[in-house]
N, C-alpha and C positions, 0 to 999 in steps of 0.2 A: 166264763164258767162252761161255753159249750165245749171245751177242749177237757176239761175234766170231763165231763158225761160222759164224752166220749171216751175217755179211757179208761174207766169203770165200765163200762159197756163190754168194752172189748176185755176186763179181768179174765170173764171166763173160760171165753175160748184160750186166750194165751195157756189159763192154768192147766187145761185138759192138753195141749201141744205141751207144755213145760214138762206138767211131771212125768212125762212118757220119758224124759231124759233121765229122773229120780232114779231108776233102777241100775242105772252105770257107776260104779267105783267115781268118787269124785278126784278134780281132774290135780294133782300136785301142784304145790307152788317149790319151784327154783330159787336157787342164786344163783343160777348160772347165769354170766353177767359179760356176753362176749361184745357186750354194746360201748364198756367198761371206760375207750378213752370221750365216747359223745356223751355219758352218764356222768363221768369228774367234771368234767364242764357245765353241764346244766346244773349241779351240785354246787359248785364255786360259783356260777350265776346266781342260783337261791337262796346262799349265804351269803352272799354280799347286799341282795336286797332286802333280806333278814334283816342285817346287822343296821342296816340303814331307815328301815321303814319298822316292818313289822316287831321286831325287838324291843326298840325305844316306846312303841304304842305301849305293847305287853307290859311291858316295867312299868310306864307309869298309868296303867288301866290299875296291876295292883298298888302301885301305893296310893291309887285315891280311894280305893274300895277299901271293906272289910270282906273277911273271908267266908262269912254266911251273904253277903249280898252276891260274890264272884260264885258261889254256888246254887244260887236262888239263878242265877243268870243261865247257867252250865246247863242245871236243871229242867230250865223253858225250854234252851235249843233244842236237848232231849228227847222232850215231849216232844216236840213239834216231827223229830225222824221218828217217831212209833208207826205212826203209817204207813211209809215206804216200808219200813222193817217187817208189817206185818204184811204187806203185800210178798216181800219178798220169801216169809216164810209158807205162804201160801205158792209160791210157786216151785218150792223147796219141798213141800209134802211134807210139812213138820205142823200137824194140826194142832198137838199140844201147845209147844212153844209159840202157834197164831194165834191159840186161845188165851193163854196168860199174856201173851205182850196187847190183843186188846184191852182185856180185865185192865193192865198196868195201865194203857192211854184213857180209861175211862175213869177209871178212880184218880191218876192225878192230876184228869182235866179237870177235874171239878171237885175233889176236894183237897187236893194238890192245888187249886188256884190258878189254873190253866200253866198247871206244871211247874208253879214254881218250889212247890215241896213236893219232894219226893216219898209220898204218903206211902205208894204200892212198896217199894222196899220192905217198909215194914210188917208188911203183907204177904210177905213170902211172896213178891212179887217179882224178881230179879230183873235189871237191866239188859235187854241186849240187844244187838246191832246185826244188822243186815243187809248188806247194798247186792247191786246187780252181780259186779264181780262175782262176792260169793256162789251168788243163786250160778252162775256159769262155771262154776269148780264143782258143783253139786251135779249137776247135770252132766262130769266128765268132761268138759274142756280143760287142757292143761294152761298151763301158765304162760309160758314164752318165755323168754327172755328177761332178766329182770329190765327196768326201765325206769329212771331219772327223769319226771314232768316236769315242765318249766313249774314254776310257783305251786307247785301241787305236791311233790316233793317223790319219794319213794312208790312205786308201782309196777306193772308188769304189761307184755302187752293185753291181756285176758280183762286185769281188773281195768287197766287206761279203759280201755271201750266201755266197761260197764261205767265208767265217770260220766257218760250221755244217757242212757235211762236212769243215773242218780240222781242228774240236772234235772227232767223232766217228771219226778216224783217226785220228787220235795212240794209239800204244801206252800212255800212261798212261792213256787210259782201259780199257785192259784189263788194267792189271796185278794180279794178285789180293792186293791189301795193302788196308789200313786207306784211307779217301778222305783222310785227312787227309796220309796220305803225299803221295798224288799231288799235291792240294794245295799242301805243303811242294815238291815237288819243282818244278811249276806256277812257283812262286815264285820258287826262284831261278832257274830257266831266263829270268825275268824280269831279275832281276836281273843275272846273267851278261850278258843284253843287253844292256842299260842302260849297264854300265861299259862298256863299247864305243865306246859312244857318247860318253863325256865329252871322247875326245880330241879331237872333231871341235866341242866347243861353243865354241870364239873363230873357227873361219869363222862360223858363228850369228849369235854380237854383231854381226860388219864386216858382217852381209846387212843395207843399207837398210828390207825388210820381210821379216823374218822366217819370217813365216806364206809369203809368195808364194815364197821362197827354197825354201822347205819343201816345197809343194805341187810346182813346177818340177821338183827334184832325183828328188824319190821318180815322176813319171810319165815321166820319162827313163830311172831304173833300172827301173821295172814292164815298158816294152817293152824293157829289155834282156833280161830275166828271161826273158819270150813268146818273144820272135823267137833265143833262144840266143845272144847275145851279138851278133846282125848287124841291126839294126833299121833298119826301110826311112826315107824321109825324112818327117820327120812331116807329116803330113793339110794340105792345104787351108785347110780349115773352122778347123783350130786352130792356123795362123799369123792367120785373119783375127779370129779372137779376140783372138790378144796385139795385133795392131796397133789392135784397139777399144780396149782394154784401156788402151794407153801414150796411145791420142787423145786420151783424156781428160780423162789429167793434163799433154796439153800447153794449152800459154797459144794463146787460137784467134791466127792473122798474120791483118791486114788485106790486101785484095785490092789487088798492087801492092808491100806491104810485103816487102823481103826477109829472108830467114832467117837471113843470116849477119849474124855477133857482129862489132859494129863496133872 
């Protein structure tokens, strides 16, 4: 526990250095993706560990549940990220949405059931999430490079880094039990993810490439994430990417030759 004190301790200096960064344009997320042949690889490395481990868990985590118990479940991990989220909208200068995502961990700690219903919802209480990453898009660090994490899957180098104060904010690691709990718990938070996910894998198959499907989708939702759901029109610099990008899988036209299908 002395390792939390001490990082509530130190909330508030961080917050008075942080939001001094709130006043700069926050910073774009890219697909620019020149990492692209080490990224299909750690991509075919995470799909085949998928398909192998975590997949087969997913499948049959839902056929032994019912669908209010996998959401009773969804619901705790939930709770349990309200904290970091609200740290991080405190270092984000977004007082209002610190104030309701408290209100939201204290109503469905307790009459949510330490978050197993999601009581605040109906509260006009809404869900929402906020890791390091973000708070370093807020503050005007750009994105980098898109980037492919081993087992972690889709990220950048801006959000990667913030993956270590997400480690170290999470309530599990201060919970005073066994590691192996947290561990176990760790786990199925994983899992609880994952089946989520199975309903969306036949748009997957129908995506012509996969991996670029993949990449596209998750830097779309990342500035949805940033900008609160209102995200400006994306950058310049990374429409002239994609239009590199599609140039040159088009077949070159001879000069003179016209374009249109006879």
């Amino acid at each position: 526990m002395a390792s939390l004190t001490t990082l509530y301790r130190a909330l508030p200096l961080l917050a008075l250095f942080m939001l001094g960064g709130c006043a700069t344009a926050p910073g774009r997320t890219t697909n620019a993706d020149p990492l692209q042949g080490f990224n299909r690889g750690v991509y075919k490395f995470n799909d085949t560990v998928d398909r192998a481990t975590l997949k087969p868990v997913a499948k049959g985590y839902q056929k032994i549940t019912t669908q209010w118990m996998r959401t009773g479940v969804s619901n705790f991990f939930g709770n349990l990220s309200e904290p970091w989220t609200i740290v991080n909208e405190l270092f984000q200068g977004k007082p209002k949405f610190m104030g309701q995502q408290t209100g939201r961990f204290v109503v469905n700690s307790i009459l949510g059931i330490g978050g197993l219903f999601d009581v605040a919802s109906k509260m006009n209480l809404p869900a929402r999430q906020e890791d390091f990453g973000q708070t370093l898009a807020v503050w005007g660090t750009p994105s980098g490079p898109y980037l492919m994490l081993p087992f972690f899957g889709p990220s950048n180098i801006r959000d990667g880094l913030g993956r270590i104060p997400d480690y170290f904010g999470h309530p599990f690691r201060y919970i005073p039990v066994n590691w192996k709990v947290t561990t176990a718990l760790d786990v199925f938070d994983v899992v609880s993810e994952r089946e989520k996910l199975l309903s969306v894998e036949d748009t997957l198959k129908k995506a012509y490439d996969p991996y670029g499907f993949i990449r596209d989708v998750w830097v779309q939702q990342r500035e949805y994430q940033i900008y609160d759901g209102n995200p400006p029109a994306p950058p310049e610099d990374e429409d002239n990417y994609d239009d590199d990008a599609d140039s040159k899988d088009a077949a070159p036209v001879k000069s003179g030759e016209s374009t249109d299908q006879k």
